[in-house]
C-alpha positions as CSV (number, residue, x, y, z in Angstrom):
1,X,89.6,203.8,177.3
2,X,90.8,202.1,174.0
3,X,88.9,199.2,175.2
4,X,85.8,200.8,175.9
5,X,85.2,202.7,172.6
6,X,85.8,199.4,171.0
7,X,83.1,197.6,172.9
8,X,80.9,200.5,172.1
9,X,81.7,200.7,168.6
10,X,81.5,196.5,168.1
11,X,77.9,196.8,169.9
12,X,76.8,199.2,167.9
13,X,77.9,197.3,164.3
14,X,76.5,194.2,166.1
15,X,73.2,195.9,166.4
16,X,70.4,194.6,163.5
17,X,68.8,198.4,163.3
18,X,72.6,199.3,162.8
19,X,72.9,196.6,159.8
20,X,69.2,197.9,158.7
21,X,70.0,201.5,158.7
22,X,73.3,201.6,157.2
23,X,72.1,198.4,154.2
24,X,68.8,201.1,153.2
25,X,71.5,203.7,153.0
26,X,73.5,201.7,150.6
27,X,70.0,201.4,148.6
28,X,69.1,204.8,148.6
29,X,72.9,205.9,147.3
30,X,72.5,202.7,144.8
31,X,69.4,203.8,143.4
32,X,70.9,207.3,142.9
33,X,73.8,206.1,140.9
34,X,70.8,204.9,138.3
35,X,69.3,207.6,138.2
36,X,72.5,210.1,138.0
37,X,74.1,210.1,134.5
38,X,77.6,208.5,135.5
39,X,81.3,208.8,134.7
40,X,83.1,208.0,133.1
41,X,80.5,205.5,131.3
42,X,78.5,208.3,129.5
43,X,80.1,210.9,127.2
44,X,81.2,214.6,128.7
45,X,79.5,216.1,126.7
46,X,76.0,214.2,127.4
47,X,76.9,215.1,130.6
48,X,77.5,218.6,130.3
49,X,74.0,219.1,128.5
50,X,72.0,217.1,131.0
51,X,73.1,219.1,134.0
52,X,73.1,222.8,134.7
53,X,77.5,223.9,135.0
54,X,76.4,224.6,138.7
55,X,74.5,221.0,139.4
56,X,77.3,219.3,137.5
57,X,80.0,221.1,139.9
58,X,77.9,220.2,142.8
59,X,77.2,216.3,141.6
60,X,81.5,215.8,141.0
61,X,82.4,217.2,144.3
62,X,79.7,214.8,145.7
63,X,81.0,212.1,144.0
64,X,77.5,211.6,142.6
65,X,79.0,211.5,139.0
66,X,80.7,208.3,140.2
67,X,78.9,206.4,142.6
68,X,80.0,203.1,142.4
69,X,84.1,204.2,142.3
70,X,83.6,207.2,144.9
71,X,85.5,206.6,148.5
72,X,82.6,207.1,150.4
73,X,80.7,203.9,148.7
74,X,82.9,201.7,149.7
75,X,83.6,202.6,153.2
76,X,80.0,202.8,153.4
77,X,80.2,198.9,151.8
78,X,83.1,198.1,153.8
79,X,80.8,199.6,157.4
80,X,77.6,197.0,156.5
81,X,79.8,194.2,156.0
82,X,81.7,194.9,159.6
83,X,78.1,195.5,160.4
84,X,77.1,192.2,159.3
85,X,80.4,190.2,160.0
86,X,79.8,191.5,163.8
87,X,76.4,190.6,163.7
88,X,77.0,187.1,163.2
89,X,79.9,186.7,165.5
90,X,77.7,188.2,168.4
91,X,74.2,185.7,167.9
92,X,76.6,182.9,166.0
93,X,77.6,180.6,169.5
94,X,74.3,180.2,170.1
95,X,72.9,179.4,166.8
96,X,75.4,177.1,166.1
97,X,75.3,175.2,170.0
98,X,71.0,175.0,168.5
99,X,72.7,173.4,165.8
100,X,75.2,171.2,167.2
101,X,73.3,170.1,170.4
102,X,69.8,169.8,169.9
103,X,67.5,169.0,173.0
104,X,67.4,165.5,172.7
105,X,64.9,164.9,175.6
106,X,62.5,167.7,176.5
107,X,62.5,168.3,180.7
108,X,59.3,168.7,182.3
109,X,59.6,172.7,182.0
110,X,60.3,172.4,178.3
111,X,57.2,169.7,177.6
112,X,54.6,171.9,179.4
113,X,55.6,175.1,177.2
114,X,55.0,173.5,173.9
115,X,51.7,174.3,172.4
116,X,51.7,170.9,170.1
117,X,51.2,168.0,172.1
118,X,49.7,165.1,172.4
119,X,49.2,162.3,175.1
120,X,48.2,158.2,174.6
121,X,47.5,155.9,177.5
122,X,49.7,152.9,176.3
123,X,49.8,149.6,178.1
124,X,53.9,149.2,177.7
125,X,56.7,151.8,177.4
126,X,59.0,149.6,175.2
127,X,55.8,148.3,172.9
128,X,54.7,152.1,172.8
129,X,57.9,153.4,172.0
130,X,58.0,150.8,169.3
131,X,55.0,151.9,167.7
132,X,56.1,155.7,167.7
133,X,58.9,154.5,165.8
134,X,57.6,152.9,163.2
135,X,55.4,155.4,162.9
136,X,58.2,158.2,162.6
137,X,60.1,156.0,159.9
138,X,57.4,155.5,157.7
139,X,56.8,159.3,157.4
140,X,60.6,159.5,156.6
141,X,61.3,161.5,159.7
142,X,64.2,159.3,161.0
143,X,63.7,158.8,164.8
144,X,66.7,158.5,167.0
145,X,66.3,157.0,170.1
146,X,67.9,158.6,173.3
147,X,68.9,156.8,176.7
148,X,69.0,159.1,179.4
149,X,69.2,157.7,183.2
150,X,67.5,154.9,181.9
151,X,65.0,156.0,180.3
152,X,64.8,155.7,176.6
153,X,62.6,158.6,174.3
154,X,62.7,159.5,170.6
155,X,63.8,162.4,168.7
156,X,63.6,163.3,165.1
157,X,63.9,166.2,163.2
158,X,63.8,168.0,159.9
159,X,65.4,170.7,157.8
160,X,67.6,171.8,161.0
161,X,69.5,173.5,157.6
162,X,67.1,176.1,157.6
163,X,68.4,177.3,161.8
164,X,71.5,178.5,159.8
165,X,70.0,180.4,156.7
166,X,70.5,183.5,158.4
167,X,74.1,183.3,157.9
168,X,73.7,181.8,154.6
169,X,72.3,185.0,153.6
170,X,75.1,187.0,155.7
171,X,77.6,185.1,153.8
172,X,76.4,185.3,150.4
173,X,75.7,189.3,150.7
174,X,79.9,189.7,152.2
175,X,80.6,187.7,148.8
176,X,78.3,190.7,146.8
177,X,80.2,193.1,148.4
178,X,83.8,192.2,148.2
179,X,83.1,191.3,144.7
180,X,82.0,195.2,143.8
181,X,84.5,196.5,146.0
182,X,87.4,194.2,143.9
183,X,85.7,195.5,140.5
184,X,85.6,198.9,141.7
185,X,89.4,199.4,142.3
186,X,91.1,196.9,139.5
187,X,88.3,196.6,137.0
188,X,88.1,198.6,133.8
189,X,86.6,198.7,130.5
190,X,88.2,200.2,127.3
191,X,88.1,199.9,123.7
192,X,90.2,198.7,120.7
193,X,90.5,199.3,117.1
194,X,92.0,196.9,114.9
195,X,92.1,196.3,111.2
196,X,93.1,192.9,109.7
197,X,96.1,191.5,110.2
198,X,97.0,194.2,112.9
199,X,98.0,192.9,116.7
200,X,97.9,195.2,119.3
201,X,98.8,194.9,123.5
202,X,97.4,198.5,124.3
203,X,93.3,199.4,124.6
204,X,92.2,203.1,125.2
205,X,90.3,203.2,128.9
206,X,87.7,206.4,129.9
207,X,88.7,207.7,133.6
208,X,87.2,210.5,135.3
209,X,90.1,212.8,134.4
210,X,90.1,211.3,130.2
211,X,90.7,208.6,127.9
212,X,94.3,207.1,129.0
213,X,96.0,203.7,127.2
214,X,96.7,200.7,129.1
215,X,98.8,197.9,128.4
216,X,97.1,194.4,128.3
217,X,99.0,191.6,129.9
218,X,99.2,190.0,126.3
219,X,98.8,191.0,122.8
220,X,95.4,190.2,120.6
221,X,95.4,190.0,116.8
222,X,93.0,190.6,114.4
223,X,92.7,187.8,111.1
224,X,89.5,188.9,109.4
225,X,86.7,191.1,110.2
226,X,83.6,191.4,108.4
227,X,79.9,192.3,108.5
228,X,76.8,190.2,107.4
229,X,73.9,192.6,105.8
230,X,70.2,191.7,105.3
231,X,68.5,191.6,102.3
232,X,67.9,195.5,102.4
233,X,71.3,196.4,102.9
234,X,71.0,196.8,107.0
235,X,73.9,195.4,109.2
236,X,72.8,191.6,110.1
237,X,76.1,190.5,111.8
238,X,79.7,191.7,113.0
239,X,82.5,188.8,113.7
240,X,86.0,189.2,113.9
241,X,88.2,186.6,114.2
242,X,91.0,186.7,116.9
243,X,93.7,185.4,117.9
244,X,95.9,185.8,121.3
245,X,99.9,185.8,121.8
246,X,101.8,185.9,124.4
247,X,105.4,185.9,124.1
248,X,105.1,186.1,120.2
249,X,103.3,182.7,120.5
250,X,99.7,182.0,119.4
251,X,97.7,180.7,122.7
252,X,94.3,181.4,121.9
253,X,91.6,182.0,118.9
254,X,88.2,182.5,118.3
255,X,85.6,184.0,116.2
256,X,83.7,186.7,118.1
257,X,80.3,187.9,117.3
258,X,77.8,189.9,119.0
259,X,77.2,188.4,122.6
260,X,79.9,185.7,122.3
261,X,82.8,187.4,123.2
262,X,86.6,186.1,123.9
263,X,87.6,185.8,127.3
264,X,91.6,185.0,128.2
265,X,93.1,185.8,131.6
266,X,89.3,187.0,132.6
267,X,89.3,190.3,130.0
268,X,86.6,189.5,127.9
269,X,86.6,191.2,124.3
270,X,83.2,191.9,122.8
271,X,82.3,192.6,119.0
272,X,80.9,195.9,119.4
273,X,81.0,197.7,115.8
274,X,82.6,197.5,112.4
275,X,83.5,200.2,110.1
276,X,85.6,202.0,107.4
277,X,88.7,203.4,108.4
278,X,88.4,206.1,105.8
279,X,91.7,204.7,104.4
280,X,92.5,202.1,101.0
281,X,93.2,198.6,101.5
282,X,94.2,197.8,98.1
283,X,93.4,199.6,94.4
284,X,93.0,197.7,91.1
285,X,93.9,200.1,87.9
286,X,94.9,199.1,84.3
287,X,97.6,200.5,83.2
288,X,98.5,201.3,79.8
289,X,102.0,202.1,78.5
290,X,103.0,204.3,75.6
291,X,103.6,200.7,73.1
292,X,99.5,200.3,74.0
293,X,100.7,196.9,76.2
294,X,98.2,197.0,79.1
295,X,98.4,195.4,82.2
296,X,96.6,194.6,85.4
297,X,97.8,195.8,88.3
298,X,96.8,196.3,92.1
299,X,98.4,198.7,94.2
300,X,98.9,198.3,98.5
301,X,99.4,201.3,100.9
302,X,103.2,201.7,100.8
303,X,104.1,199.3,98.3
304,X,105.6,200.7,95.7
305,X,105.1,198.9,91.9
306,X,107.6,198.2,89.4
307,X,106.3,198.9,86.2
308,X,108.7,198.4,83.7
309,X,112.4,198.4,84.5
310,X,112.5,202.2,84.8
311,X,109.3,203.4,86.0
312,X,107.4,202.6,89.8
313,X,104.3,203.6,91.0
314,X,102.7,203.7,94.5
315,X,99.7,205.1,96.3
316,X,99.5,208.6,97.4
317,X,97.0,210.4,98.9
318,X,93.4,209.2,99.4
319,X,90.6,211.5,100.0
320,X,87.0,209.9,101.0
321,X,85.2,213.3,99.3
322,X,87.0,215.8,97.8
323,X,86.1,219.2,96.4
324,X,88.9,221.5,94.6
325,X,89.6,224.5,95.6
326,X,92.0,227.1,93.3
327,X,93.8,223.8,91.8
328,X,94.3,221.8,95.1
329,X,92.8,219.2,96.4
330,X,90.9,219.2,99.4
331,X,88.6,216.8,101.8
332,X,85.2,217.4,102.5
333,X,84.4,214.6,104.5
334,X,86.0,211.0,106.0
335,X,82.9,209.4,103.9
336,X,84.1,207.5,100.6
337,X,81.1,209.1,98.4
338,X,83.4,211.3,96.5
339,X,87.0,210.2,96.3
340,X,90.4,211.1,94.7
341,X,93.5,209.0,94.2
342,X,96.5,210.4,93.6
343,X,99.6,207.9,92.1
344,X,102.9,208.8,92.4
345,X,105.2,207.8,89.6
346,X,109.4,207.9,89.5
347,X,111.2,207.1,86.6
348,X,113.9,208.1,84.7
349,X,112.2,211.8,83.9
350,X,112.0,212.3,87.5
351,X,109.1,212.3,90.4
352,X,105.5,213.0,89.1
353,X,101.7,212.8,90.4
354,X,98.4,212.0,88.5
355,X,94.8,212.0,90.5
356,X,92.1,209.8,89.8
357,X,88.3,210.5,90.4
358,X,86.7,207.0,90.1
359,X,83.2,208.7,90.5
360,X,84.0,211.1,87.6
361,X,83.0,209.9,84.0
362,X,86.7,210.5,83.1
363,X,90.0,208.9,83.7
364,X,93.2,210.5,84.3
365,X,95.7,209.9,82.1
366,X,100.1,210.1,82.9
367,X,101.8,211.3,79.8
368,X,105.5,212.1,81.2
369,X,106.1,208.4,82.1
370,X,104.0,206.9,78.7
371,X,101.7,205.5,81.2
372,X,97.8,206.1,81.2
373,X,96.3,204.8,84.2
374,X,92.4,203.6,84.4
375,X,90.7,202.7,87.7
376,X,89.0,199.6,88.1
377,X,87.8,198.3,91.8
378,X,88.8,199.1,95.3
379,X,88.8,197.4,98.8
380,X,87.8,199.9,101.6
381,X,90.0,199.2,105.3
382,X,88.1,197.7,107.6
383,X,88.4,198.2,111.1
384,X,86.5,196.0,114.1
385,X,85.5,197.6,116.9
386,X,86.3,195.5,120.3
387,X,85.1,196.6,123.7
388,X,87.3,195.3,126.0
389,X,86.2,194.7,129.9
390,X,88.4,193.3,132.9
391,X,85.8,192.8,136.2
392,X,87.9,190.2,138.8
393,X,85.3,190.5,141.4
394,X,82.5,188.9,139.0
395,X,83.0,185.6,140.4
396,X,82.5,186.7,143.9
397,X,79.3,188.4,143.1
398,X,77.8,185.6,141.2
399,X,79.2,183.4,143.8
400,X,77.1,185.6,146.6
401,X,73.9,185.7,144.0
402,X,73.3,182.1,144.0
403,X,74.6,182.0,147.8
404,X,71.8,184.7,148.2
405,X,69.4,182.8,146.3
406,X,69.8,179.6,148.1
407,X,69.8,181.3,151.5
408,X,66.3,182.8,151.1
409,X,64.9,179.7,149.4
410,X,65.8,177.9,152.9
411,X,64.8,180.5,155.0
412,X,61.4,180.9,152.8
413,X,60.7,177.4,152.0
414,X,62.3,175.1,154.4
415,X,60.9,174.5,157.9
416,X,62.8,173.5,161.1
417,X,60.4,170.7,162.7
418,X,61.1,169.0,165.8
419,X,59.4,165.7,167.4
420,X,60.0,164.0,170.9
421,X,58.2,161.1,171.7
422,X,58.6,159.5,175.5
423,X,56.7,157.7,177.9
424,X,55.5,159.5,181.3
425,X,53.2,158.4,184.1
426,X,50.3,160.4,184.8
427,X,48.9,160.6,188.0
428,X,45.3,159.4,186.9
429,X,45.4,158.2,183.8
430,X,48.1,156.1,184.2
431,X,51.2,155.3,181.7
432,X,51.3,157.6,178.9
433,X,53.2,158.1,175.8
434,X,53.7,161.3,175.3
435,X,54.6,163.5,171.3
436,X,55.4,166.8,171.0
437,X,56.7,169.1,168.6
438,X,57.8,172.3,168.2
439,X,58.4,175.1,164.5
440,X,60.4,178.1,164.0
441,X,58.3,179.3,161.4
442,X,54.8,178.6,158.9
443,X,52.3,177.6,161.5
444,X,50.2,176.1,159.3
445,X,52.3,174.1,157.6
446,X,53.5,172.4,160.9
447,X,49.9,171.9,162.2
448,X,49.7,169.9,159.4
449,X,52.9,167.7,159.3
450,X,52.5,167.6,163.6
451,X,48.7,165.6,163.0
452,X,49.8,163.4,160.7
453,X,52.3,162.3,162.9
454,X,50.2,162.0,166.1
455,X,47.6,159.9,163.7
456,X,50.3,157.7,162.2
457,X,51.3,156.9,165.9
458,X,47.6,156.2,167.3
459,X,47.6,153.6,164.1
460,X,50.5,152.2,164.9
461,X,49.4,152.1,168.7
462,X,45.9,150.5,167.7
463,X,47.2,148.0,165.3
464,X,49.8,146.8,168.0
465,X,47.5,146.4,170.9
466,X,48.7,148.9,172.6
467,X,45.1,151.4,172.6
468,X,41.9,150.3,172.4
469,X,39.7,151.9,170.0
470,X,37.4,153.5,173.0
471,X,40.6,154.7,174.8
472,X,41.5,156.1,171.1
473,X,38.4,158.0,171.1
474,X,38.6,159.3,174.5
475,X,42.5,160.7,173.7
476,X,41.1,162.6,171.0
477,X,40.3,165.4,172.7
478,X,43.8,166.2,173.4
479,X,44.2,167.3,169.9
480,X,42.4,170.7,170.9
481,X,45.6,171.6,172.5
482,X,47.9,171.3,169.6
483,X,45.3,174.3,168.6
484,X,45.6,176.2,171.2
């Protein structure tokens, strides 16, 4: 029983309306996945305004949403490649015994099927042969000469490549698919925020069910980010440059830009945007003590100052764009258009704040410490925006692409041509040598290459002796039947 459904199961994989049916199938769910807005690619809520709550519901339990990761895909994947693998197992023995053992000399069955063929009356085999052969080898096509009970015929051939394009194509299209099916369980693609001189081993991945961290197999560092802006002000050019450690050891570094990412263990990490993070990098204020001695001095996020050998300062809060509100400080938005500083001082008279309002056309002054404090520049944080992408099965489908390509151009452009040349003994006409040839596709193109051969023999014939230039004449008719 077992035995039975298999057979029936294997013949009906092996079938070619089988591989047809269940490939255009593929297409049409392919072609849907473009169409379809897809997770987790495109933002939930693009997704929730493109589709009705009903069609949405409908398109997740389909797996619509998804295409490329759903279950269904790649069983479907997984049946055309059974589909093809069985395919080529059933039709491969006798492709490749074609192949392998090529009918060196045609039987009498064989000659009379072939619709291009063409007879000479010679006055000697050997001479004859001879004359076929030097005919064959200055065309390039290589004859081989064959002894079979005594009897001695040539054979030559071209392009016997193309009998096994077929699976060339079969291959290449198993490399497509196990390539998408290895992206679609292991590959992902995430993001990662860095600002300079910050190293990181974690990137923040969209799934299906949300955004979820993943650890990287190594840590990536960031040593400088910056943008490039045209005349205008416009963004020109984001680079970052990176380095990569592993084990607390620096293995790897490159500038990144735009389109030339860094690739290391086969994650590649593109430049994808630049930014504020809304957050100080460093503030440079003149500070002037109660004697009227003024100093220079620049302030880092939670680095506290010595002033004098009583007082510190440090950075407190920073606010992008402020409005007050009943005293207090609040923020409007992450946008520096509008900001406020506040300082916080300690001495010997205790904690105390002051705020400054670099946009204002006032300064804010400390009195309890004897310090006034006037601002003078700023550096913004920076943050570079990485997209991070990890797709193993890449190889494998670039592999299959220019298998794929080089399979059709073979198939398209390369012709399997086949010439016999022997001697026979007709009844009336006497001794004969006998050319045939035979295509497996482009008609045309064979006509052609099968005249010039019979006309390069009948030179060679004539030149040697071996026709007669009114026997030449008379054997011309025979070229009707490489028309028929």
């Amino acid at each position: 029983m077992l035995s039975r459904w298999w057979s029936k199961f294997y013949s009906t994989l092996a079938s070619v309306r089988t591989g047809i049916v269940l490939l255009l199938i593929v297409v049409l769910f392919s072609a849907l996945g473009t169409v379809v807005l897809q997770r987790p690619t495109t933002d939930p809520i693009e997704i929730e305004r493109a589709y009705a709550p009903a069609t949405l519901q409908w398109l997740d339990a389909l797996g619509l949403t998804d295409v490329y990761h759903a279950w269904w895909f790649a069983a479907l994947l997984g049946l055309v490649s059974l589909s093809i693998i069985f395919a080529s197992l059933e039709r491969w023995p006798k492709a490749w015994k074609f192949y392998e053992q090529p009918t060196l000399r045609p039987q009498p069955a064989f000659r009379s099927s072939l619709t291009f063929h063409r007879e000479f009356p010679i006055r000697d085999a050997e001479a004859g042969l001879g004359a076929a052969e030097r005919a064959l080898t200055k065309l390039g096509l290589k004859p081989r000469r064959v002894v079979e009970d005594g009897e001695v015929s040539l054979y030559s051939e071209r392009q016997r490549l193309s009998v096994l394009a077929v699976y060339i194509v079969h291959l290449s299209l198993l490399l497509i698919f196990a390539g998408y099916l290895i992206d679609s369980f292991y590959s992902y693609r995430g993001t990662l925020n860095l600002t300079k001189g910050e190293s990181s081993n974690s990137i923040v991945v969209r799934r299906r069910g949300g955004e979820r961290r993943m650890l990287l197999p190594f840590t990536i560092r960031c040593d400088g980010a910056g943008q490039e802006n045209y005349p205008d002000g416009s963004p020109k050019r984001w680079w970052s440059d990176l380095a990569v450690l592993e084990k607390g050891r620096e293995v790897e570094r490159k500038q990144i830009a735009v389109n030339d990412p860094l690739t290391y263990g086969g994650i590649r990490f593109y430049q994808s945007n630049f930014g504020t993070t809304g957050q100080l990098a460093s503030l440079d204020l003149e500070a002037t003590a109660a004697d009227g001695t003024t100093r220079r001095i620049t302030l880092l996020p939670g680095q506290p100052l010595q002033l004098d050998a009583e007082n510190t300062v440090k950075l407190g809060r920073f606010v992008p764009d402020y409005y007050m509100q009943d005293g207090e400080v609040f923020q409007r938005s992450e946008n520096p258009e509008n900001p406020a500083i506040q300082l916080l001082l300690t001495g010997k008279t205790g904690p105390s704040d002051v705020w400054l309002f670099p946009r204002n056309s006032f300064n804010s002054v400390h009195r309890a410490g004897g310090y006034s404090f006037a601002f003078r520049n700023w550096q913004m944080a920076y943050f570079t925006g990485l997209e991070v992408s990890y797709h193993p099965g890449q190889w494998a489908i670039w592999a299959g692409v220019l298998l794929l390509a080089a399979g059709l151009g073979v198939a398209f452009y390369l012709v399997h041509m086949r010439f016999w040349v022997m001697t026979v003994n007709g009844e009336e006409r006497g001794l004969l040598l006998w050319v045939g040839g035979t295509f497996n596709k482009n008609r045309d193109r064979f006509e052609r290459r099968f005249g010039e051969v019979t006309e390069a023999i009948a030179a060679e014939l004539r030149s040697s002796g071996q026709i007669e230039k009114e026997q030449q004449d008379a054997s011309a008719e025979q070229k009707t039947l490489a028309r028929v």
